[in-house]
N, C-alpha and C positions, 0 to 999 in steps of 0.2 A: 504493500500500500504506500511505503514512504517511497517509493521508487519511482509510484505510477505519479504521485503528487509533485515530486520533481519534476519528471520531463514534462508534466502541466505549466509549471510556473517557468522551465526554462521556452516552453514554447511558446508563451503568454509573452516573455523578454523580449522574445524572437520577432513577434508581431508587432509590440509596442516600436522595436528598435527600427522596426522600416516603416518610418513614416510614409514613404508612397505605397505599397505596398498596401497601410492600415487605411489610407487617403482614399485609391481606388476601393478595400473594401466596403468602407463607410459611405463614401459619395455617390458610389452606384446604387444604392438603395435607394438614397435619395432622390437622385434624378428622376429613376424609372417614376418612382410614387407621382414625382412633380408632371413628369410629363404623358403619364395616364389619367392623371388625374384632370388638366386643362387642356392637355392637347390633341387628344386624340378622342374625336367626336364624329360619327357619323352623320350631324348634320354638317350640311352644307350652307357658307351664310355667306353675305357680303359680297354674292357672284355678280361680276362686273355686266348689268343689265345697258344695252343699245334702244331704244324705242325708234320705232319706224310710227307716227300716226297720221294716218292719211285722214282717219274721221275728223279729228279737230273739234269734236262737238264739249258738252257738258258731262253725256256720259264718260265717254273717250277719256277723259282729263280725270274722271270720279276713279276710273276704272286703272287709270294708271297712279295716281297716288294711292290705293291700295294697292299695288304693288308695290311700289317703293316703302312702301311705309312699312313693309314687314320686314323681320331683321333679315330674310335671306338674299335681298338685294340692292345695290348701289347701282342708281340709274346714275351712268356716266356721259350721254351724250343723245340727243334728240335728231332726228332728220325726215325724210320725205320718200327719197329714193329707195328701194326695196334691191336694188344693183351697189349699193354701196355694202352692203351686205358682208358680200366674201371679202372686200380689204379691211371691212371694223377686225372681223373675224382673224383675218389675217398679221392686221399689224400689233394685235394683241390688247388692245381700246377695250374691247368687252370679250368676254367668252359667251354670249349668248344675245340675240336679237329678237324682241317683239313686236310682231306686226300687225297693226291696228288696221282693219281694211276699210275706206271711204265707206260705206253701207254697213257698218257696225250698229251705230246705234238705231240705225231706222229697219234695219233687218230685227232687230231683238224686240223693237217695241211692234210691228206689225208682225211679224215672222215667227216669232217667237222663239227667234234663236238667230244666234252669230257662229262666225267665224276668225279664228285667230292664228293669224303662223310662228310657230316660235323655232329661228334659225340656231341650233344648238352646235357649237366646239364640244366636240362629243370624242375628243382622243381620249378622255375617261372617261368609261360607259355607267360606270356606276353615279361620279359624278352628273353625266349627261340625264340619266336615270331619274334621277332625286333631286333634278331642279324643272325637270318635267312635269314632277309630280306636284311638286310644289305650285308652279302657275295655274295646271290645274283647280289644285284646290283654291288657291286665291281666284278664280274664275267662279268655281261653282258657288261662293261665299258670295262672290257679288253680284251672282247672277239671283238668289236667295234674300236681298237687300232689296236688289230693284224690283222683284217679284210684289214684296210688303206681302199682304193678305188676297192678294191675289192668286186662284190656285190656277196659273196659266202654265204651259210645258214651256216654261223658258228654256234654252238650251244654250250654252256657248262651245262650239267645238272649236278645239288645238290641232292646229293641223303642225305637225313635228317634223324640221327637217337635220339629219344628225350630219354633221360636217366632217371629212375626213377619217369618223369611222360610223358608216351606215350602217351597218352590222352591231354596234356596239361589243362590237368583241375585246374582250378584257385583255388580250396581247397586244393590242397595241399602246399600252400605258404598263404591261408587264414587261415586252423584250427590253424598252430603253432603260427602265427599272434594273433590272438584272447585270444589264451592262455597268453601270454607273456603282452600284452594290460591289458586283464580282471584280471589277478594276480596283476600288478602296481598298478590297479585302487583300487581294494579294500583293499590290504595289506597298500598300504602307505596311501589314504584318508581314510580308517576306523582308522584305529591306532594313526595316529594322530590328528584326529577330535576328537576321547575316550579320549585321554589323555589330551588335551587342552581345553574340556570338564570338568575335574575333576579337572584342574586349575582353569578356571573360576567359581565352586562353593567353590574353597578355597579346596577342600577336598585332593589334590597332595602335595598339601604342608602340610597338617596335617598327609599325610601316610609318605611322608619322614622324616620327624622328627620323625616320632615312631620306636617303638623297630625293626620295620618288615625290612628287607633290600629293598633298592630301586630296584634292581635288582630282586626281587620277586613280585613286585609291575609291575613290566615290562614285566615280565613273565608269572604272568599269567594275563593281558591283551591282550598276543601276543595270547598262544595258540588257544583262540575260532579262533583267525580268520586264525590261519594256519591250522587249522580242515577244518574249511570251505574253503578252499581255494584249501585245496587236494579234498575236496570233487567236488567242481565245475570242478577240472580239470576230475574227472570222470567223472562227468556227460557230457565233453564237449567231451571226447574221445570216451565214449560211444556212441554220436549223431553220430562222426567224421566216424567211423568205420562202422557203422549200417545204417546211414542214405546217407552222403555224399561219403561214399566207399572208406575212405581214409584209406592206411591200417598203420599200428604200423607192420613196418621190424625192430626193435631195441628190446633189450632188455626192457620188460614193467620194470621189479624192475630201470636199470639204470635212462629210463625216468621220475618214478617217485621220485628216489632220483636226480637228479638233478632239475626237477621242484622244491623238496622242500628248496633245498639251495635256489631257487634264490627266493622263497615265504620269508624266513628268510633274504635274502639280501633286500626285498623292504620292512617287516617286521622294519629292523634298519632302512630304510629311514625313514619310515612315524615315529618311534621314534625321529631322528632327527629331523623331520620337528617340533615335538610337543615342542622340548627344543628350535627352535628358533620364534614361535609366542607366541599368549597369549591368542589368540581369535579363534573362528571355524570359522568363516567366511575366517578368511585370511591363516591359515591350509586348509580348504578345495578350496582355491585360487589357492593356491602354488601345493597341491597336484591333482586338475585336471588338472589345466591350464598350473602349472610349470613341472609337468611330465608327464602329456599325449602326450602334444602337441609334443615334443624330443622322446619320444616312436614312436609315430606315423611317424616322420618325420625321425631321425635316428635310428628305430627298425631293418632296412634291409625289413623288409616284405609289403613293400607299394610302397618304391622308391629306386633305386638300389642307395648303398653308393659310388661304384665307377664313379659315373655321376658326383658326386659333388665336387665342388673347396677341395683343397686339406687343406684348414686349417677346412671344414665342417668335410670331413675326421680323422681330426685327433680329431676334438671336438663329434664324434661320438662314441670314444672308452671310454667315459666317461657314457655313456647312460647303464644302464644295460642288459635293455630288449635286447638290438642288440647280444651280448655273449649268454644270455639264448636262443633266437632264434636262432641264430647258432648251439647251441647243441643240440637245439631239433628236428630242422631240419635233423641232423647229424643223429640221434637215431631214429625218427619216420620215414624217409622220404627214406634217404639210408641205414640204417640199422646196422649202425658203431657202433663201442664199445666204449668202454672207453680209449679207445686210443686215439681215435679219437676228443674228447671234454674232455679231462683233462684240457687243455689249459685255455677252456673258464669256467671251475669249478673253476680253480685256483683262475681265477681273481673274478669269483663272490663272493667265499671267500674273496678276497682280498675288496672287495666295504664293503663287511658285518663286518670287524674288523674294516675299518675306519671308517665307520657310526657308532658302537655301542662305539669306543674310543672315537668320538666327542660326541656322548651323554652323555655315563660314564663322560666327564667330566665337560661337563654342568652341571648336577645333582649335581658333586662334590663343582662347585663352589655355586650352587645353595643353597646347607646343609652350605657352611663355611661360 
């Protein structure tokens, strides 16, 4: 018994003594609690609403500040034209447009029913899904208002048109998913596992001191895995197209130069990760547990960013994968240029010079 209470308290030492170690144990509880508990909500709110209204009337106006007025949407922009359509859709202004047709309100009071089209960004089908349903119900609520004590067959029919995926098939918001997921995982935990790796046998710190530049020593570590990293995304485009029928509308050279930026932007992470442990265990900690879990939760492709509290929002533009997602969605999915996802290049540039200058000068203080 006095034996078992020993290696108790020396492994209680054990734990106290690695503060990151106790850090990741402690802090990952916490997160997850934080971010099930606010951020992960099957509703859908705040979806960026386009209105087309050709009626103009009294109803018309009734009919569209109930919608706005309910929390699941932000009317961003008013017009006429029912052709400007595909560019709202396209430049990203709204993910969804409703259209109000000239004979709304004179069909509903004589007719006893209308008609509505609602042009939906449907590259998420469940998204697409549950904002459908929602105009609906705001439809039938105020078809049920203007009805009063009237038992007349009002009716207002939706007529739905889904953009980009008509089918709502859940692969095309799954493969770029996947991609952006499976490059994290192995660029930043292989990378920094190798190199924390060659810590622990002593042998990092014997290349640094030598004649070789540290920055060659980093280099060609990186490249196996950003060989294999373009290769898997082959292989997963290849499944994608041939198997699940998801098609590649972008330029393939754009989508595979921006995949490889952002394999070189989680490339410098998992380098950073390796200059601040010392151990694989707590590198490969940090890099499943400390970047999957924010992958998964603010990548965009699992739970929609605009559901969530607005400081989750703004701690989400710190995530990589959610920018790579975005452009690749952009390039694979509707078919846009480089017009279209410079933005989101910029900034993954931008994660990848301040990850390799926090490194560079770890190494630096590391050599003086």
């Amino acid at each position: 018994m006095q034996q078992l209470i020993a290696f108790i308290k020396k492994e209680i030492y054990h734990i106290a003594r690695d503060r990151k170690t106790l850090l990741v144990l402690i802090g990952m509880p916490i997160v997850q609690i934080a971010l099930f508990g606010f951020a992960l909500s099957n509703e859908v709110k705040n979806t960026k609403l386009y209105v087309i209204d050709q009626n103009k009337d009294e109803m018309s106006v009734r009919f569209i500040e109930e919608v706005q007025a309910s929390q699941y949407f932000d009317v961003v922009g008013y017009g006429e034209d029912v052709g400007d359509v595909d560019r709202i859709l396209r430049s990203g202004v709204s993910q969804i447009s409703l259209v109000v047709p000239p004979s709304f309100s004179s069909d509903l009071r004589h007719v006893n029913q209308a008609n509505l089209q609602l042009i939906t960004d449907a590259i998420n089908p469940n998204v697409a899904a549950t904002i459908n349903a929602y105009i609906t119900a705001i439809s039938r609520d105020f078809r049920n208002t203007e009805m009063g004590d009237l038992k007349l067959p009002y009716t207002i029919n939706v007529e739905t048109r889904m953009m980009y995926n008509p089918q709502l098939k859940g692969e095309f918001a799954f493969v770029p998913g996947v991609i952006a997921m499976i490059l994290m995982i192995i660029c930043v935990l292989m990378t920094s596992v190798s190199i924390v790796k060659e810590k622990e046998l002593g042998n990092m710190e014997m290349l640094l001191v030598s004649p070789t530049s540290p920055a060659i020593v980093i280099i060609s570590k990186a490249i196996p895995y950003f060989v294999l990293s373009l290769l898997i995304i082959s292989i997963i485009l290849l499944m994608s197209t041939t198997i699940l029928q998801v098609p590649i509308r972008g330029n393939i050279f754009l989508l595979y130069g921006v995949s490889s930026i952002f394999i070189i932007t989680s490339l410098t992470l998992g380098l950073l990760i390796s200059t601040l442990t010392n151990s694989q265990e707590i590198a490969m900690l940090i890099s499943l547990m400390g970047m999957l879990l924010p992958t998964i939760m603010f990548g965009g492709f699992m739970f929609p960013i605009e559901s969530m509290p607005k400081a989750l929002q703004i701690m989400s533009n710190i995530i990589p994968a959610k920018w790579f997602y975005y452009a690749i969605n952009d390039i694979m999915i509707k078919g846009l240029g480089w017009s279209s996802v410079y933005r989101e290049v910029l900034i993954l540039l931008g994660f990848t010079l301040l990850y390799m200058g926090i490194s560079l000068k770890k190494y630096e203080i590391r050599l003086s």
